[in-house]
VOLUM-773785 format. One line per field, with one value per residue: x negated, y, z of N, C-alpha, C in turn. Coordinates in nm, 2 decimals, padded with zeros to 4 digits. Each point is the difference from the previous one (the first is absolute). Example, Ala and Ser with C-alpha at 12.3 -4.5 7.8 and 13.67 -1.06 7.14 Angstrom:
2
n_X: (-01.32  00.04)
n_Y: (-00.57  00.11)
n_Z: (00.78  -00.07)
ca_X: (00.09  -00.09)
ca_Y: (00.12  00.11)
ca_Z: (00.00  00.00)
c_X: (-00.09  00.08)
c_Y: (00.12  00.11)
c_Z: (00.00  00.08)
//
This chain:
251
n_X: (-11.47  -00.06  -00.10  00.06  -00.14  -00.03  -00.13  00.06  00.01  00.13  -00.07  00.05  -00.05  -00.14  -00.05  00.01  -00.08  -00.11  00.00  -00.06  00.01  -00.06  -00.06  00.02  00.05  -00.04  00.05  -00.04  -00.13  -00.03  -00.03  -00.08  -00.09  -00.02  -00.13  -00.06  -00.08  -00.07  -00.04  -00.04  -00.02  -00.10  -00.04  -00.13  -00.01  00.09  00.00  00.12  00.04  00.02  00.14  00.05  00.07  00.09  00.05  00.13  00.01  00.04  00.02  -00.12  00.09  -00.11  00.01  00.09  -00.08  00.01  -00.08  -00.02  -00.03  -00.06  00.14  00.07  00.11  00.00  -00.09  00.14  -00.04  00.06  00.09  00.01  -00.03  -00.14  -00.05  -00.06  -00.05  -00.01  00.11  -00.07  -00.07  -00.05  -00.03  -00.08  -00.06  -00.03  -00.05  -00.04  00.04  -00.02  -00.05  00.10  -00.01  -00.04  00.00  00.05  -00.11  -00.02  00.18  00.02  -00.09  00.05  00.13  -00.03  -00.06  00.15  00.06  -00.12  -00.04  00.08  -00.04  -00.11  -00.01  -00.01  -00.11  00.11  -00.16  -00.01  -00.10  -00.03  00.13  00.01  00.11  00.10  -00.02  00.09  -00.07  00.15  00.11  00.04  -00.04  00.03  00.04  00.06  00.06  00.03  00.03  -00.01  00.01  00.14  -00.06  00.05  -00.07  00.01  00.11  00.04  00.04  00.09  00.07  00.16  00.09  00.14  00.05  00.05  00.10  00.11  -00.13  00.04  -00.15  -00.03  -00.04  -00.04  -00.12  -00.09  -00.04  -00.07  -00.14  -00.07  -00.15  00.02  -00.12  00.10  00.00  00.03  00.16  -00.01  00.12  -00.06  00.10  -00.11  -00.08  00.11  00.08  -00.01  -00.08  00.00  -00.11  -00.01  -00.04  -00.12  -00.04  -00.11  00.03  -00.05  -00.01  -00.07  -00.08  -00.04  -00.03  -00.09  00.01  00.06  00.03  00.05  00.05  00.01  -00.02  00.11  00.12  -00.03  -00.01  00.10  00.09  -00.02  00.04  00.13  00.10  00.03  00.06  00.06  -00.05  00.14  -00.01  -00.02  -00.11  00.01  00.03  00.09  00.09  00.15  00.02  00.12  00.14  -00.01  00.12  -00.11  -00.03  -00.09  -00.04  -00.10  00.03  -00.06  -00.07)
n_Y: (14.26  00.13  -00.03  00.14  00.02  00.00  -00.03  -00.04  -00.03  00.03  -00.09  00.11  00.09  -00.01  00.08  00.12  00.05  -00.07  00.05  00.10  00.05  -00.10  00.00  00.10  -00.09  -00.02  -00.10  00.05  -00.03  -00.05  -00.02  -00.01  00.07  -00.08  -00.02  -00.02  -00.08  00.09  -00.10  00.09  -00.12  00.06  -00.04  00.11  -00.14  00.02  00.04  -00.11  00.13  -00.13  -00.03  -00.03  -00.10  -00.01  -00.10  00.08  -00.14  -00.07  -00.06  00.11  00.05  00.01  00.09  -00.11  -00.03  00.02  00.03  -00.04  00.12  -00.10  -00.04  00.07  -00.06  00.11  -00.12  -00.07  -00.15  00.06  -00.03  -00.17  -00.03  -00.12  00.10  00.00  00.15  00.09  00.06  00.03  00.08  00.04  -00.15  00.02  00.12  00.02  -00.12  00.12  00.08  -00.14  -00.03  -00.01  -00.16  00.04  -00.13  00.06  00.10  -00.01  -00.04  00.08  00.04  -00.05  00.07  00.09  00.03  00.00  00.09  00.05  -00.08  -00.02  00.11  00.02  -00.02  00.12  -00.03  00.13  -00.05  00.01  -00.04  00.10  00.03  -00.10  -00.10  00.08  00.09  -00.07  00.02  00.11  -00.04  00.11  00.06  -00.16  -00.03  00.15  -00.01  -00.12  00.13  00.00  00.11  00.07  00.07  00.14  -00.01  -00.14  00.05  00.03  00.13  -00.03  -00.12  00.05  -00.13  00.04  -00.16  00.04  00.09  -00.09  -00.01  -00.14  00.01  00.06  00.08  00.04  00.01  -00.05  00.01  -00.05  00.04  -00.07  -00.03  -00.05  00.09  00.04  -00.10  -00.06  -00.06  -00.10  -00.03  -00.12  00.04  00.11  -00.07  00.05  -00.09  -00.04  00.07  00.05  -00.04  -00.02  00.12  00.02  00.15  -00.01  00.14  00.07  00.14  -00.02  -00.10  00.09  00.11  -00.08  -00.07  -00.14  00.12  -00.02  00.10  -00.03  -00.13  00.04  00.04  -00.11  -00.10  00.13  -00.01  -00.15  -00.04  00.11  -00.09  -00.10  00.10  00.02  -00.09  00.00  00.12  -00.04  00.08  -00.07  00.08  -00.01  -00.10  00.07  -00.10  00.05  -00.05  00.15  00.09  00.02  -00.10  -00.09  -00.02  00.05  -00.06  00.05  -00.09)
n_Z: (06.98  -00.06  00.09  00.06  -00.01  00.13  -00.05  -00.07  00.13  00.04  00.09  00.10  -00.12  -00.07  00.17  00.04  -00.09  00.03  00.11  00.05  -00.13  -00.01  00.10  00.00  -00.05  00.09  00.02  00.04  00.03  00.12  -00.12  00.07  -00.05  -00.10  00.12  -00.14  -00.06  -00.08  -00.10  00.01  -00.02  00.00  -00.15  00.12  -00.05  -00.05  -00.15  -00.01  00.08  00.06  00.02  00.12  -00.14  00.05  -00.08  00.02  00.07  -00.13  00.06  00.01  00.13  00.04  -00.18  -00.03  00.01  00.10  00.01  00.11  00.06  00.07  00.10  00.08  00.07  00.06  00.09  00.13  -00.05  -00.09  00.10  00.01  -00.12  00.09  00.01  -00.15  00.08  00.05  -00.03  -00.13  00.07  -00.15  -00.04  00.09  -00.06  -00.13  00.05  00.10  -00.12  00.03  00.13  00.10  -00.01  00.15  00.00  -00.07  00.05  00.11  -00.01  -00.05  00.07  00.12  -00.03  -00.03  00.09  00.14  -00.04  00.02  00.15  00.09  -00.07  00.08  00.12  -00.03  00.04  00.05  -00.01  00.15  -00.04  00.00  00.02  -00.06  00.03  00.00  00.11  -00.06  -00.16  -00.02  00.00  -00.06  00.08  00.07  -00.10  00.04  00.11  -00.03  -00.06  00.14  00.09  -00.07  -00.11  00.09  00.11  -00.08  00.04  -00.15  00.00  -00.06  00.09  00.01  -00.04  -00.05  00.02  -00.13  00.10  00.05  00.01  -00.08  -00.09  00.09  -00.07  00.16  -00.13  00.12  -00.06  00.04  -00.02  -00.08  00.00  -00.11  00.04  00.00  -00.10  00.08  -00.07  -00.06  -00.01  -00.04  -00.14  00.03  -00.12  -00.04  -00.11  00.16  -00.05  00.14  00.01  -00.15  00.02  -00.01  -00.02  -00.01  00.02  -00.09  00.06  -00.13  00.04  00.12  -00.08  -00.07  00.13  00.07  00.02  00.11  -00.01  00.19  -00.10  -00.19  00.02  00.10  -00.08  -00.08  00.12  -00.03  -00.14  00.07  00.08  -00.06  -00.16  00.14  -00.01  00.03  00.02  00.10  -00.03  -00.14  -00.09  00.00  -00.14  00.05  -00.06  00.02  00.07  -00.07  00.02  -00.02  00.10  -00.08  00.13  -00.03  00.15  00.01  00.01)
ca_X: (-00.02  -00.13  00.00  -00.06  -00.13  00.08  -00.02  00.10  00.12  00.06  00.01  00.08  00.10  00.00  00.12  00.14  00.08  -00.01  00.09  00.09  00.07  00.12  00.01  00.08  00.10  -00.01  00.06  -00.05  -00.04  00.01  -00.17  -00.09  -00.17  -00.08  -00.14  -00.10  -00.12  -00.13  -00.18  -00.02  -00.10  -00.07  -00.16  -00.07  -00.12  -00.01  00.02  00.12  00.07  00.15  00.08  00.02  00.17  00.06  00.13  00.08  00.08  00.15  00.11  00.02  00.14  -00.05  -00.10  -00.03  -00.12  -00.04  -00.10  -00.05  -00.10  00.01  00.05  00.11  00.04  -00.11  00.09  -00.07  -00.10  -00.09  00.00  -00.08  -00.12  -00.12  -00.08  -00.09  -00.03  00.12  00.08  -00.04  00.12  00.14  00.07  00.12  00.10  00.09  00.11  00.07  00.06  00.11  00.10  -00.09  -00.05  -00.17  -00.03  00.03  -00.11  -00.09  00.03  -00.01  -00.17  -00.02  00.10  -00.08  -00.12  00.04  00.05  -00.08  -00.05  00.13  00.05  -00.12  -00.10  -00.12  -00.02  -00.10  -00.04  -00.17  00.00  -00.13  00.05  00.05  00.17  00.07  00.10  00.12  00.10  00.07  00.03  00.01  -00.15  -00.06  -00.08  -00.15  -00.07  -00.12  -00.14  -00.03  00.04  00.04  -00.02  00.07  -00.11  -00.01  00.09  00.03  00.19  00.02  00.17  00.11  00.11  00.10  00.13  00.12  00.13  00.05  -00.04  00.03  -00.12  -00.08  -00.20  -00.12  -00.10  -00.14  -00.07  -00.17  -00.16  -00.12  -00.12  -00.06  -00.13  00.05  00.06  -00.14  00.04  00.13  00.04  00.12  00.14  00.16  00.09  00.05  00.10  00.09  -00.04  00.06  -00.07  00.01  -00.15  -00.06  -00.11  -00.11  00.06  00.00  00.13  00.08  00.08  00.10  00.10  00.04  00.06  00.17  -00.01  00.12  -00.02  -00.05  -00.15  -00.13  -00.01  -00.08  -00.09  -00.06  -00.09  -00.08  -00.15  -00.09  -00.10  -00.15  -00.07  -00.05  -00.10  00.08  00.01  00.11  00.10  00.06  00.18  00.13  00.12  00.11  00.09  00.10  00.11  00.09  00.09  -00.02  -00.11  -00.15  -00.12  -00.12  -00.07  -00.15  00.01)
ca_Y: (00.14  00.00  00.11  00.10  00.06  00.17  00.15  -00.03  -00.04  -00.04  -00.16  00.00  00.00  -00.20  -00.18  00.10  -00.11  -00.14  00.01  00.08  00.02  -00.13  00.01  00.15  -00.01  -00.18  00.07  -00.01  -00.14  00.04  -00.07  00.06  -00.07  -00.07  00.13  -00.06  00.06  -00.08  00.10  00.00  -00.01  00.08  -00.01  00.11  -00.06  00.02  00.13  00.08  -00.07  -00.09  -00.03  -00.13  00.02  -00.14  -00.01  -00.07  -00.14  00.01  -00.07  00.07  00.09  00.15  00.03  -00.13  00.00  00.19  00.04  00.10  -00.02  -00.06  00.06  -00.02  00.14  00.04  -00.09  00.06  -00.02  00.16  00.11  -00.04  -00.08  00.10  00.06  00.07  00.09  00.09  00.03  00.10  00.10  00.05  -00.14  -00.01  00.15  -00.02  -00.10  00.04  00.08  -00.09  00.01  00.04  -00.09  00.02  -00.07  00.02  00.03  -00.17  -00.06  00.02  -00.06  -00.16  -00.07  -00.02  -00.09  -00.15  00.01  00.05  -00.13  -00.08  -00.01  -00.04  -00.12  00.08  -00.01  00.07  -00.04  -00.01  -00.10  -00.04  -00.01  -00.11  -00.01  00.03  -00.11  -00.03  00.05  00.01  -00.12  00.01  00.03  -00.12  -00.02  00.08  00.00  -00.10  00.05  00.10  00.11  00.03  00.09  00.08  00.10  00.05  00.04  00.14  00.03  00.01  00.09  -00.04  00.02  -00.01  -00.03  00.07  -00.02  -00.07  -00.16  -00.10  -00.01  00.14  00.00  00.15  -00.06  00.03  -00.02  -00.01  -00.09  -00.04  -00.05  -00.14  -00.06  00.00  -00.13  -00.08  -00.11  -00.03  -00.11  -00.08  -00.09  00.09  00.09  -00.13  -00.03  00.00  00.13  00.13  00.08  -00.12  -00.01  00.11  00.04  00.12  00.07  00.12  00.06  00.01  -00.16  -00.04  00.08  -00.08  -00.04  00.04  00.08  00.12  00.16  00.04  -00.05  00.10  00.10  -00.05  00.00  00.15  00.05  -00.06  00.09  00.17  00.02  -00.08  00.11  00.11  -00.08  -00.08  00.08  00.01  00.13  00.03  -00.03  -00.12  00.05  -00.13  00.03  -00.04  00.05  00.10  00.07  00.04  -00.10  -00.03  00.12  -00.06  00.07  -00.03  -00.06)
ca_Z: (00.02  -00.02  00.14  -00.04  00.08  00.08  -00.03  -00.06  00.07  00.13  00.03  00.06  -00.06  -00.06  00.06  -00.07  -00.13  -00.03  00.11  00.08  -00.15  00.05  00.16  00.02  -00.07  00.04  00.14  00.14  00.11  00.13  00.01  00.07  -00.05  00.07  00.04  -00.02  -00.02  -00.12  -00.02  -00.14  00.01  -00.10  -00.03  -00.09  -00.01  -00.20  -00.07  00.06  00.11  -00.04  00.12  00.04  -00.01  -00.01  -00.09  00.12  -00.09  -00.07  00.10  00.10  -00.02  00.04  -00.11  -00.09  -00.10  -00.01  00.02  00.14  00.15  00.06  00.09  00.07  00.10  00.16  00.09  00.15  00.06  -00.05  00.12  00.11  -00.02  00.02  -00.11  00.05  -00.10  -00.01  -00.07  00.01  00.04  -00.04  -00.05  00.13  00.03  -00.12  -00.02  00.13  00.02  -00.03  00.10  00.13  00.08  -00.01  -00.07  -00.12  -00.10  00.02  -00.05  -00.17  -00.08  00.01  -00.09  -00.15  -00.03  00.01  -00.13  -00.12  00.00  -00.08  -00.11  -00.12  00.02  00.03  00.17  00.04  00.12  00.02  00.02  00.09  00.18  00.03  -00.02  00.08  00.11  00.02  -00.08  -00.03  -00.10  -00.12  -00.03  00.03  -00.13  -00.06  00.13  -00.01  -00.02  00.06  -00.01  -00.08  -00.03  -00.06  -00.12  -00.21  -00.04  -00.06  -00.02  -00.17  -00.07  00.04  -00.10  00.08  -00.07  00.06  00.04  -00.12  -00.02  00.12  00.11  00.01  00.10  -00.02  -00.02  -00.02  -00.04  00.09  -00.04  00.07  -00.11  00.02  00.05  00.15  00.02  00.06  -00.03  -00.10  00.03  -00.13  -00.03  00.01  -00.10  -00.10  00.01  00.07  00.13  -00.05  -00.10  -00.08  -00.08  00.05  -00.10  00.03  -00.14  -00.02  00.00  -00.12  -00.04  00.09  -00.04  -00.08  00.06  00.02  00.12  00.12  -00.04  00.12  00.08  -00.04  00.07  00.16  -00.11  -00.06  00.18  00.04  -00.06  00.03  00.14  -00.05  -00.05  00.05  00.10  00.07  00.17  00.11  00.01  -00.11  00.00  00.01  -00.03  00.03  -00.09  00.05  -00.12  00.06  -00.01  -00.23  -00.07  00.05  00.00  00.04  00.12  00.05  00.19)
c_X: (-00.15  -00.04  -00.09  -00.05  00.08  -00.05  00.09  00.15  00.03  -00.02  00.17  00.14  00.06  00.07  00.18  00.06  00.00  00.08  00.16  00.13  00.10  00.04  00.09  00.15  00.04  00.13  -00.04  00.01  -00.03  -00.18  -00.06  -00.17  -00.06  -00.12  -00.09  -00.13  -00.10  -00.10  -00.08  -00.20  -00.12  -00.12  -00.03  -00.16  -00.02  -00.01  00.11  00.07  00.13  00.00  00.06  00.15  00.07  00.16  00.05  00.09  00.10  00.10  00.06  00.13  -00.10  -00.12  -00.07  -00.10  -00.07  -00.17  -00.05  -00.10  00.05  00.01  00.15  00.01  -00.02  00.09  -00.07  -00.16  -00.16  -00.04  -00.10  -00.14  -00.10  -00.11  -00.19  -00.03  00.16  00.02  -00.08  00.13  00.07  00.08  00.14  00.08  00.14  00.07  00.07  00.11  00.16  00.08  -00.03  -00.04  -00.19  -00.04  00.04  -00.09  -00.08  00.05  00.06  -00.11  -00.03  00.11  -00.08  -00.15  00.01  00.11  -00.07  -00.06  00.13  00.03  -00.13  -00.11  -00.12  00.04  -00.10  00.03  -00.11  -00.03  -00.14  00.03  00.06  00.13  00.05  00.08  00.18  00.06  00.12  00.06  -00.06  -00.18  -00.12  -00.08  -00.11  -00.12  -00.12  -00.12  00.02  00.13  00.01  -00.10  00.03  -00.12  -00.03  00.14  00.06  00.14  -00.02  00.15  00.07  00.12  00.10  00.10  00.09  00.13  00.10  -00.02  00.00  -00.12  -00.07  -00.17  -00.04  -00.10  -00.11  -00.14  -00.14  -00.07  -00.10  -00.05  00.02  -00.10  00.09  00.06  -00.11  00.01  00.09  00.07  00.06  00.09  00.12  00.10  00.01  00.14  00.12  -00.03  00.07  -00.06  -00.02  -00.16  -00.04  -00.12  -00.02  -00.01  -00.06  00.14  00.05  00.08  00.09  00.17  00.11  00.08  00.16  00.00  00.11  -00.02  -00.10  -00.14  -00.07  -00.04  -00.12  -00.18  -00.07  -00.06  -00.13  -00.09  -00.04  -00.10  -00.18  -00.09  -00.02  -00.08  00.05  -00.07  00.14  00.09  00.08  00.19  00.04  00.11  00.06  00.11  00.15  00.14  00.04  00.11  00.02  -00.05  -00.12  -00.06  -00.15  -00.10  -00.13  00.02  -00.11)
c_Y: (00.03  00.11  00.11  00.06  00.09  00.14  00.03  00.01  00.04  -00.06  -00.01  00.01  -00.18  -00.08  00.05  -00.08  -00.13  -00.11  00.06  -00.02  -00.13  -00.03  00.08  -00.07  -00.14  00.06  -00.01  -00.10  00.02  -00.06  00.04  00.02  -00.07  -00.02  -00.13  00.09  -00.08  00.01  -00.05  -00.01  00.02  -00.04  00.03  -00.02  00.03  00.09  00.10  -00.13  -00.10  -00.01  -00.18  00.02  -00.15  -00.02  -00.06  -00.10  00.08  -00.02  00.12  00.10  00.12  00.00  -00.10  00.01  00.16  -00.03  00.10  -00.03  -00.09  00.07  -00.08  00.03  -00.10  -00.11  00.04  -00.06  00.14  00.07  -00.02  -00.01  00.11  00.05  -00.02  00.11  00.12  00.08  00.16  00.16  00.07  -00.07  -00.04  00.10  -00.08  -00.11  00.01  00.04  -00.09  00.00  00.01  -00.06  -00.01  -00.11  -00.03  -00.04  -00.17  -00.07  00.01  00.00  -00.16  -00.09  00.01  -00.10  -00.19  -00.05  -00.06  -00.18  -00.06  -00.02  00.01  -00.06  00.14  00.10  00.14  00.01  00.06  -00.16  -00.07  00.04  -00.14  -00.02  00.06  -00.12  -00.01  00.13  -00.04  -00.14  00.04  00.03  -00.08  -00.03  00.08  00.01  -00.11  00.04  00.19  00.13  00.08  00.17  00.14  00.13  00.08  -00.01  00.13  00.02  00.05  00.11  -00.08  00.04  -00.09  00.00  00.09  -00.07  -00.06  -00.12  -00.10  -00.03  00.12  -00.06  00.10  -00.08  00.12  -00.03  00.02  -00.05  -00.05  00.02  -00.16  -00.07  00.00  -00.15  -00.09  -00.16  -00.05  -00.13  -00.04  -00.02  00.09  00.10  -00.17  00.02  -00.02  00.08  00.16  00.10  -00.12  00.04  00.19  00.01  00.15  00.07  00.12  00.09  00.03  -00.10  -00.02  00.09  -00.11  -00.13  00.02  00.05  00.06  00.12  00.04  -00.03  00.06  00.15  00.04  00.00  00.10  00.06  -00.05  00.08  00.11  -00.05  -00.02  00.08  00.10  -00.10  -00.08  00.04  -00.03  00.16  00.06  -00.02  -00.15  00.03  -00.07  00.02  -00.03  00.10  00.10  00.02  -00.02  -00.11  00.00  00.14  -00.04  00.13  00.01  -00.05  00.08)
c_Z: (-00.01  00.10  -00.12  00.14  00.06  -00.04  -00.14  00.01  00.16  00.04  00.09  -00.15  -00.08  00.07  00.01  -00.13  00.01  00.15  00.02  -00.07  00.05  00.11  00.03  -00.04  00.07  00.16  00.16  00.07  00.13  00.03  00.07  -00.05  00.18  -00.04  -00.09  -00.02  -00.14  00.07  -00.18  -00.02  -00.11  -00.01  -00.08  -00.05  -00.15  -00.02  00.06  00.13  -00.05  00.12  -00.01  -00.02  00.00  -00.03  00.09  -00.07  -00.04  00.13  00.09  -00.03  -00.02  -00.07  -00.02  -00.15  -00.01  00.04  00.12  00.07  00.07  00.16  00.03  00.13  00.15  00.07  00.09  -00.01  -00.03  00.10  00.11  -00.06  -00.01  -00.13  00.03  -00.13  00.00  -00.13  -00.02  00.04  -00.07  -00.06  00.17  00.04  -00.12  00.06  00.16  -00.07  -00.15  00.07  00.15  00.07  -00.01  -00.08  -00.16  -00.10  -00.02  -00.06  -00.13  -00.04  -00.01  -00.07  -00.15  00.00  00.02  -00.15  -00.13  -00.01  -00.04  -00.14  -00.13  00.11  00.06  00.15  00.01  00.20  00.08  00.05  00.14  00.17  -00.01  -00.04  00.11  00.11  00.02  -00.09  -00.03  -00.12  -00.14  -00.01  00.02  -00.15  -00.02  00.13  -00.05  -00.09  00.02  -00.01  -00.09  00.04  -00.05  -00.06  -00.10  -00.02  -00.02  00.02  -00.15  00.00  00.13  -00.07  00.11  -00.11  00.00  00.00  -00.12  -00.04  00.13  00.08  00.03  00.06  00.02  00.01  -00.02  -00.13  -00.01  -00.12  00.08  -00.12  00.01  00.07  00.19  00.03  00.01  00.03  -00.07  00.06  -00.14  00.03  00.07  -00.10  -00.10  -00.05  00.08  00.11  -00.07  -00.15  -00.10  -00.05  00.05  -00.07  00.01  -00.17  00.03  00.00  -00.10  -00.03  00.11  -00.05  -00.12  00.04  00.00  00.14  00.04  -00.05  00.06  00.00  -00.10  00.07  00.08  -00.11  -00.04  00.16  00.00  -00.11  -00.01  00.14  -00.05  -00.06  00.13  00.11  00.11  00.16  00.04  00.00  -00.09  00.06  00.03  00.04  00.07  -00.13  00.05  -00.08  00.13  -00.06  -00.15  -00.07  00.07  00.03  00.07  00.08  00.06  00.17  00.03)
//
């Protein structure tokens, strides 16, 4: 499918046909979405901004050779684990309003940045308060070099599987600048790793890619946010399925 530019297009109508169109016709599942989170990592050191994308293994049941942000979805240890650097305010208002547990916000910001290491090795961290004392299981790897940082983190979008299908996600999708990663670990992308290979693309090349509907979709957000300077105070969509189909809400 060749993405046509929103000023061009629906974005809520494209995922309608290229979605909804088949979904709509599937028979009711009892699925529930379940809460992940991205983050879409950006370098704005060139001529033009590229983003950080990675090919998810052939093996996988869920968009096998597809091309995505690196992310996945919120574990308790999200909840507990300590920070340094808070969640700018209208990035915690938007992701308050997922759902109603106070802690929500902290931890869909920290599921995408402990995500983001898992699955490419890059550590956004502060690193000069030292390692944290008696982190969380799953957050013990990134701990050994310092506290996970929410700070330079942007809201881009929220999309939500729709009803019907056997897996659902309400996914967040967050940025950083690249200059906010302040470590790499090797050997976390490869062949037998979730991601088989990752690469830093211009959004054109990233359009050229084998892509989800959704994450072009998330893509054309990301490059109005950016042509309008990427303020915190700009729009953001939730994209989700009403009554009629996809519709796309401002939070």
């Amino acid at each position: 499918m060749t993405f046509i530019p929103a000023a061009q297009e629906d974005l809520a109508g494209l995922l309608n046909r290229e979605v909804w169109e088949r979904v709509r016709l599937l028979a009711p599942t009892p699925a529930r979405p379940v809460l992940s989170a991205s983050l879409i990592l950006i370098d704005g050191s060139g001529a033009q901004p590229r983003v950080l994308m990675g090919k998810r293994h052939p093996g996988d049941r869920f968009m096998p050779d597809k091309f995505v942000f690196p992310g996945g979805c919120v574990a308790p240890d999200d909840k507990r684990m300590n920070v340094a650097g808070m969640l700018p305010e209208l990035v915690e208002m938007r992701l308050a309003k997922v759902g109603p547990a106070y802690s929500l916000p902290r931890a869909l910001a920290l599921a995408a940045i402990r995500e983001t290491f898992e699955e490419t090795g890059l550590m956004i961290a502060e690193r000069d308060c030292g390692e944290p004392e008696n982190p969380p299981g799953s957050w013990r790897d990134f701990a050994a070099h310092g506290y996970p940082d929410l700070e330079p983190l942007h809201f881009i979008a929220r999309a939500t599987t729709p009803p019907r299908l056997p897996r659902r996600y309400d996914t967040v999708f967050l940025a950083a600048d690249s200059s906010a990663v302040t470590h790499k670990v090797e050997g976390m992308v490869g062949p037998d790793r979730e991601l088989v290979e990752t690469a830093w693309v211009t959004l054109k090349e990233a359009f050229d890619l084998e892509l989800a509907v959704i994450t072009r979709v998330v893509l054309y957000e990301l490059e109005k946010r950016l042509a309008a300077g990427m303020s915190h105070f700009l729009p953001a969509p939730w994209y989700r399925v009403g009554r009629q189909g996809w519709v796309r809400q401002e939070m």
